[in-house]
Jmol script that loads the backbone (N, CA, C; Angstrom):
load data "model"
ATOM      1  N   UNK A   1     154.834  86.846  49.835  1.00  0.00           N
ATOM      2  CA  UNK A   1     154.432  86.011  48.721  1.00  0.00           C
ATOM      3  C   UNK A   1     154.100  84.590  49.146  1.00  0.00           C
ATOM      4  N   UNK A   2     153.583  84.518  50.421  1.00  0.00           N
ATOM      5  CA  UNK A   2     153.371  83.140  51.006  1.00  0.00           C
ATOM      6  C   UNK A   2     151.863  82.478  50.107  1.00  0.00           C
ATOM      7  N   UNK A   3     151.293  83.062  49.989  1.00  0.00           N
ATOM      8  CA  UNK A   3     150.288  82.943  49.018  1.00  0.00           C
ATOM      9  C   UNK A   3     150.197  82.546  47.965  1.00  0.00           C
ATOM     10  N   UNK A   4     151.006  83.391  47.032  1.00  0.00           N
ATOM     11  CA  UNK A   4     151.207  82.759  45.848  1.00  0.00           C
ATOM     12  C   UNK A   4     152.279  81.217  45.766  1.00  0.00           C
ATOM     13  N   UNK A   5     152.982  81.143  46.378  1.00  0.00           N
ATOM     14  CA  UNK A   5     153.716  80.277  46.923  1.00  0.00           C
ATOM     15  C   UNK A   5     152.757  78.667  47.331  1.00  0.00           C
ATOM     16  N   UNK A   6     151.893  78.989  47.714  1.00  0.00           N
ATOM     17  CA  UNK A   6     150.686  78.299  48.535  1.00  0.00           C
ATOM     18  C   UNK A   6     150.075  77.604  47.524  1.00  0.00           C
ATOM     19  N   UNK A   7     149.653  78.967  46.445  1.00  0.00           N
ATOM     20  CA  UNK A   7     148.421  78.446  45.323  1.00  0.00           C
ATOM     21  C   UNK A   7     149.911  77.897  44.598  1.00  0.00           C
ATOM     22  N   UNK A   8     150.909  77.891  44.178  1.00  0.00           N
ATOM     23  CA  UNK A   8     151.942  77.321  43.289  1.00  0.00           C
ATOM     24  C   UNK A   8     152.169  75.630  43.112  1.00  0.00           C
ATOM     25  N   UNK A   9     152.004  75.632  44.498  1.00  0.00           N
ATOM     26  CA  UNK A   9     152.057  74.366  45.323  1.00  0.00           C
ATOM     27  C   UNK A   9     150.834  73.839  45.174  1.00  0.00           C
ATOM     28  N   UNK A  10     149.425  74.252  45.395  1.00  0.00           N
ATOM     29  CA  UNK A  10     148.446  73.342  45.104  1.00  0.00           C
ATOM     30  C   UNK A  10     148.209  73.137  43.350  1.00  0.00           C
ATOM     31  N   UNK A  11     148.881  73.410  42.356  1.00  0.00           N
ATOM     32  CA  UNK A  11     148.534  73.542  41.082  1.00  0.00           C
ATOM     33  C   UNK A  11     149.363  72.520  40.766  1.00  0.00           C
ATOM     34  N   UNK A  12     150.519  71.676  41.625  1.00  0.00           N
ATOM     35  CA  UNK A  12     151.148  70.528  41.376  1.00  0.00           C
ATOM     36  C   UNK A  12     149.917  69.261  41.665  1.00  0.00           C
ATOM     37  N   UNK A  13     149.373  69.785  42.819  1.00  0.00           N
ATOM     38  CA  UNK A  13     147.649  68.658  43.182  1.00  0.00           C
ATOM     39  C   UNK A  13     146.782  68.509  42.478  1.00  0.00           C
ATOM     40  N   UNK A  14     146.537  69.328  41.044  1.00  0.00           N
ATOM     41  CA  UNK A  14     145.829  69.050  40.267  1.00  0.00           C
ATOM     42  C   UNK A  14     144.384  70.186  40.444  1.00  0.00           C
ATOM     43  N   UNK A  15     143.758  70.053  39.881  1.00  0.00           N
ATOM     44  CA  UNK A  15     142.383  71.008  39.833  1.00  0.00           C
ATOM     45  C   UNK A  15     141.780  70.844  41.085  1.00  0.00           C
ATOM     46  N   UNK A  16     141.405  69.705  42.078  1.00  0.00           N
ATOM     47  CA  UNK A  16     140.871  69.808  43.428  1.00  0.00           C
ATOM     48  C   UNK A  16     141.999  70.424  44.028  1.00  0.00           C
ATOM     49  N   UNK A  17     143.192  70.777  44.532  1.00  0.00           N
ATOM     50  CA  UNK A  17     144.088  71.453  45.137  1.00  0.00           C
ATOM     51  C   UNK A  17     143.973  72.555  44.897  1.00  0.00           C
ATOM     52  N   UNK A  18     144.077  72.535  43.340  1.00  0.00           N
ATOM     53  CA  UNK A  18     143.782  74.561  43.302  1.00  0.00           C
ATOM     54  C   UNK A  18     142.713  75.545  43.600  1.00  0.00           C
ATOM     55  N   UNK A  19     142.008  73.841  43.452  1.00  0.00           N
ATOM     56  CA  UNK A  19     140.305  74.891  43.172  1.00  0.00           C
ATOM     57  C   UNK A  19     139.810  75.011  45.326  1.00  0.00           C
ATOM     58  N   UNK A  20     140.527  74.034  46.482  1.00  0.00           N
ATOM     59  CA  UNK A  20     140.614  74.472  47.480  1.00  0.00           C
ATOM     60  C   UNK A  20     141.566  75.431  47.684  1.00  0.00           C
ATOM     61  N   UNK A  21     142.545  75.589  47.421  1.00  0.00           N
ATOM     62  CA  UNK A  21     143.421  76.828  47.557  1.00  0.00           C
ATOM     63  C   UNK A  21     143.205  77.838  47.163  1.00  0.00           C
ATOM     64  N   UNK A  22     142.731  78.103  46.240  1.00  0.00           N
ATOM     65  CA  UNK A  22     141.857  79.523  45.472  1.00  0.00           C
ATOM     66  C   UNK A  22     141.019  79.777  46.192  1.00  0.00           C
ATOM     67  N   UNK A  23     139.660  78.757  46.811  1.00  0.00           N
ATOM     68  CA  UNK A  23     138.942  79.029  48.175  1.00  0.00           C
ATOM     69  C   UNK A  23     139.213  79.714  49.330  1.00  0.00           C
ATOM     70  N   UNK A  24     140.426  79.023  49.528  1.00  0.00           N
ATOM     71  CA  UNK A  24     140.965  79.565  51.114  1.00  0.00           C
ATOM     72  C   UNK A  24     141.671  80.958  50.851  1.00  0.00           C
ATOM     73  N   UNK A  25     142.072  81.792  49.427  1.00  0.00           N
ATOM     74  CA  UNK A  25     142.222  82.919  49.572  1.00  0.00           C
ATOM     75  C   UNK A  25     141.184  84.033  49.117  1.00  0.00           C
ATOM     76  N   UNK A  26     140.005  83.425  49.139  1.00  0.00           N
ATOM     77  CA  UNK A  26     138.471  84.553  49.074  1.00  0.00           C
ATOM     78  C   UNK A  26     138.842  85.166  50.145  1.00  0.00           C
ATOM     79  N   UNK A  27     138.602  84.651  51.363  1.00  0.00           N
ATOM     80  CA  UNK A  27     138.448  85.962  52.819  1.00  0.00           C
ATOM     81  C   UNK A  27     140.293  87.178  52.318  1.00  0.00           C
ATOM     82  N   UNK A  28     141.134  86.871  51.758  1.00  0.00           N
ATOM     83  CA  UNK A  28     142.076  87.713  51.934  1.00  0.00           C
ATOM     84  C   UNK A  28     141.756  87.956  50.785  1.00  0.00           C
ATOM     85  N   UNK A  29     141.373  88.257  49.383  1.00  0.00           N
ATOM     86  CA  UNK A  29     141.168  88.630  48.397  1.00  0.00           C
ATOM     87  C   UNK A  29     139.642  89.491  48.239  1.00  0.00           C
ATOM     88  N   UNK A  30     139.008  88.956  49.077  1.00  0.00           N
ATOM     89  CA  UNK A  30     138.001  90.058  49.325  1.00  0.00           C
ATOM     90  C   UNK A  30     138.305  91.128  50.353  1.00  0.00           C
ATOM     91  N   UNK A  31     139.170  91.293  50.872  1.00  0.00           N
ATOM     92  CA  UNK A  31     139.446  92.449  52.047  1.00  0.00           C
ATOM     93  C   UNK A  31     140.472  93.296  51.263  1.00  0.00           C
ATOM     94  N   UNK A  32     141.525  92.850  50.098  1.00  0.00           N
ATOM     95  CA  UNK A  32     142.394  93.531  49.654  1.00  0.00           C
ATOM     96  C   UNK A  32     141.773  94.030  48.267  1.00  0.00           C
ATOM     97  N   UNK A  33     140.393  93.511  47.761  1.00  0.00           N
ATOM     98  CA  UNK A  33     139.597  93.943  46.634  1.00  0.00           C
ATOM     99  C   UNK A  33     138.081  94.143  47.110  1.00  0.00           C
ATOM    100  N   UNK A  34     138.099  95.190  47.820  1.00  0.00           N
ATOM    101  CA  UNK A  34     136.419  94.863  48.313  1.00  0.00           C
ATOM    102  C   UNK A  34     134.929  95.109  46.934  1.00  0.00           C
ATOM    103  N   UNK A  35     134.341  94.883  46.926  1.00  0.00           N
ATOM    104  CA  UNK A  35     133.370  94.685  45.878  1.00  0.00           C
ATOM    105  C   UNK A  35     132.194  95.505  46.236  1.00  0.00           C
ATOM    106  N   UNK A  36     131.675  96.662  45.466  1.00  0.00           N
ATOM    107  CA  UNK A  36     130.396  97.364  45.996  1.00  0.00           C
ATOM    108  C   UNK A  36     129.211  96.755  45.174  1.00  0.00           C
ATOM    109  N   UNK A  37     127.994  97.543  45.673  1.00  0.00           N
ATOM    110  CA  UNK A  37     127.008  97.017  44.943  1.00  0.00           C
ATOM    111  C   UNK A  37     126.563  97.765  43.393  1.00  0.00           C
ATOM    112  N   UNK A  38     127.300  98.807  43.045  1.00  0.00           N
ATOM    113  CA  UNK A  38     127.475  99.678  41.977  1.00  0.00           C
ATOM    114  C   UNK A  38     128.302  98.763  40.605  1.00  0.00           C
ATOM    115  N   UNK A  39     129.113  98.010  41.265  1.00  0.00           N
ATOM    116  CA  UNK A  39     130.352  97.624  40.425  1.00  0.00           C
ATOM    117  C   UNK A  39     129.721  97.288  39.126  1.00  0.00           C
ATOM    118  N   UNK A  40     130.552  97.215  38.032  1.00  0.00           N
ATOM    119  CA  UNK A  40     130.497  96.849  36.698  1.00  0.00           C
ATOM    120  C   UNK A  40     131.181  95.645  36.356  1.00  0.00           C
ATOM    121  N   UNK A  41     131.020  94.711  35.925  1.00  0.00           N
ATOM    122  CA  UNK A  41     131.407  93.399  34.837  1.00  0.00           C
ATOM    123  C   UNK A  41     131.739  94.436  33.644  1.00  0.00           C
ATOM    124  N   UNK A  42     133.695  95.192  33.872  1.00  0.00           N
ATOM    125  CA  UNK A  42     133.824  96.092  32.776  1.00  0.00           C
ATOM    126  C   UNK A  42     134.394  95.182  31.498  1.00  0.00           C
ATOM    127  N   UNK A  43     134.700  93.873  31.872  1.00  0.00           N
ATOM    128  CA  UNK A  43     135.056  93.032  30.399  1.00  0.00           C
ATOM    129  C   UNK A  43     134.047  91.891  29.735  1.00  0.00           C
ATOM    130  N   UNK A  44     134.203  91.774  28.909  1.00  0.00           N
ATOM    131  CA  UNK A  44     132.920  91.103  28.015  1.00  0.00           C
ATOM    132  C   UNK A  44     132.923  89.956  27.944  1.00  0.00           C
ATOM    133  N   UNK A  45     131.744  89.375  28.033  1.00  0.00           N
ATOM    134  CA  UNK A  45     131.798  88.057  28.082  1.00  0.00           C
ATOM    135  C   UNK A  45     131.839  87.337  26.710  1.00  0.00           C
ATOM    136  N   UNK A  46     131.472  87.931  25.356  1.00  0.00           N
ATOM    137  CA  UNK A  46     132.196  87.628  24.090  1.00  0.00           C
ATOM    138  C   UNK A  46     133.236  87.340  23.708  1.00  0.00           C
ATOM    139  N   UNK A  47     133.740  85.992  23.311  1.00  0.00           N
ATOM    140  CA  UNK A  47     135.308  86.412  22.772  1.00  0.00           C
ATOM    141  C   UNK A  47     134.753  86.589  21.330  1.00  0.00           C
ATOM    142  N   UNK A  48     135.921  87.540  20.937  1.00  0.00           N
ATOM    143  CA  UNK A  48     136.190  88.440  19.997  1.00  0.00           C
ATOM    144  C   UNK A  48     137.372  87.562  19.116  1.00  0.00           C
ATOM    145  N   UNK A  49     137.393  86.446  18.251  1.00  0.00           N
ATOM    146  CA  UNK A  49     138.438  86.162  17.639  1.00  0.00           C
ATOM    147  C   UNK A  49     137.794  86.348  15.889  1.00  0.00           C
ATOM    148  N   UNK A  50     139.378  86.436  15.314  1.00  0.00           N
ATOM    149  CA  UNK A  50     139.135  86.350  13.671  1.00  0.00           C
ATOM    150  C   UNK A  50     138.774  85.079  13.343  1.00  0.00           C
ATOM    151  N   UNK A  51     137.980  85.074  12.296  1.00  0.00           N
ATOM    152  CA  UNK A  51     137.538  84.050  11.534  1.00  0.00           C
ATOM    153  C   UNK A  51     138.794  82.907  11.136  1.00  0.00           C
ATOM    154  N   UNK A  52     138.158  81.909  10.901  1.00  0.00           N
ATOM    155  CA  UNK A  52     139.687  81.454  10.665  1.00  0.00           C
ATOM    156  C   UNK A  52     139.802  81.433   9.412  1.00  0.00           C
ATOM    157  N   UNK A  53     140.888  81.522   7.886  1.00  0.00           N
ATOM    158  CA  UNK A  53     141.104  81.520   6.525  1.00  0.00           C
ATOM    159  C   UNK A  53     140.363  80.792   6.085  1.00  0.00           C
ATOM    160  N   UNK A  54     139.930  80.920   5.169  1.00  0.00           N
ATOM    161  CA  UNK A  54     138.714  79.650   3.851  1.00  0.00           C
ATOM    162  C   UNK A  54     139.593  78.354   3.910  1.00  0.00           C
ATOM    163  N   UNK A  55     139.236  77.385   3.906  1.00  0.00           N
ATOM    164  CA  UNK A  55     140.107  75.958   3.679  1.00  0.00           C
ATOM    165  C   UNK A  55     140.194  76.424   2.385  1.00  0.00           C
ATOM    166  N   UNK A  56     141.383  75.619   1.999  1.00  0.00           N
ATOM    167  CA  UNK A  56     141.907  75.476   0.660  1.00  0.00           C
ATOM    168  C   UNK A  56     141.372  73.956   0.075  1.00  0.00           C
ATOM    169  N   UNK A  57     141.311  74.644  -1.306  1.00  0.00           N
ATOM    170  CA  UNK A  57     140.824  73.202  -2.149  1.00  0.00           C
ATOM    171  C   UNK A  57     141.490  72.683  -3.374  1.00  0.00           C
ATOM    172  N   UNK A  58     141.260  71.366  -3.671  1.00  0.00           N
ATOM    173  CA  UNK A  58     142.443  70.707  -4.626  1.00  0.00           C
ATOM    174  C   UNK A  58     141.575  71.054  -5.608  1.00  0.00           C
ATOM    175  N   UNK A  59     142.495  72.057  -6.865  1.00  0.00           N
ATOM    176  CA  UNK A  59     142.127  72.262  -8.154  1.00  0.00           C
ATOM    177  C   UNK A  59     142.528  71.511  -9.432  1.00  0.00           C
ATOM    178  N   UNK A  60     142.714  70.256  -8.866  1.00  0.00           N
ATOM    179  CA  UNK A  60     143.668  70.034  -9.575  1.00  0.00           C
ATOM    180  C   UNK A  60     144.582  68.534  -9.931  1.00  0.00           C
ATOM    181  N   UNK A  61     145.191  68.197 -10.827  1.00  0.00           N
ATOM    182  CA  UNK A  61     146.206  66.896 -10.525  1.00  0.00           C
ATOM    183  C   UNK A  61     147.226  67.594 -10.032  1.00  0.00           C
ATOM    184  N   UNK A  62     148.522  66.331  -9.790  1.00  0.00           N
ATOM    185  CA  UNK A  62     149.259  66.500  -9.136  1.00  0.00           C
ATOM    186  C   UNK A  62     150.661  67.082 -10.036  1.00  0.00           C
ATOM    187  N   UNK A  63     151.547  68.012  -9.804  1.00  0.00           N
ATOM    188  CA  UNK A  63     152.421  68.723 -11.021  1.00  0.00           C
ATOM    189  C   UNK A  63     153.670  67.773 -10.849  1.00  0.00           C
TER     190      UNK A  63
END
end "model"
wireframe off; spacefill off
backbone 0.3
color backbone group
């Protein structure tokens, strides 16, 4: 878990730390996930959320 350990530690450095540390584990993340030229994008790039409730409106004075 030296790795995760690694990226744990650069996420205290802020977004340039992580975003080099996430770099430096492409070559081992591409050898332990190799990628063909067939592959599928099987999740969607839509998010899917509910609408949010009607605002509510004042009908009214105050009781």
């Amino acid at each position: 878990m030296k790795l995760g350990a690694n990226l744990a530690a650069a996420i205290a450095q802020g977004g340039e730390g992580t975003a080099r540390a996430l770099a430096a584990l492409g070559p081992e993340l591409a050898a332990a996930l190799p990628r063909s030229a067939d592959d599928v994008n099987e999740l969607s790039d839509a998010i899917h959320a509910p609408a949010p409730p009607p605002a509510r409106r004042f009908r009214g004075g105050a009781r």
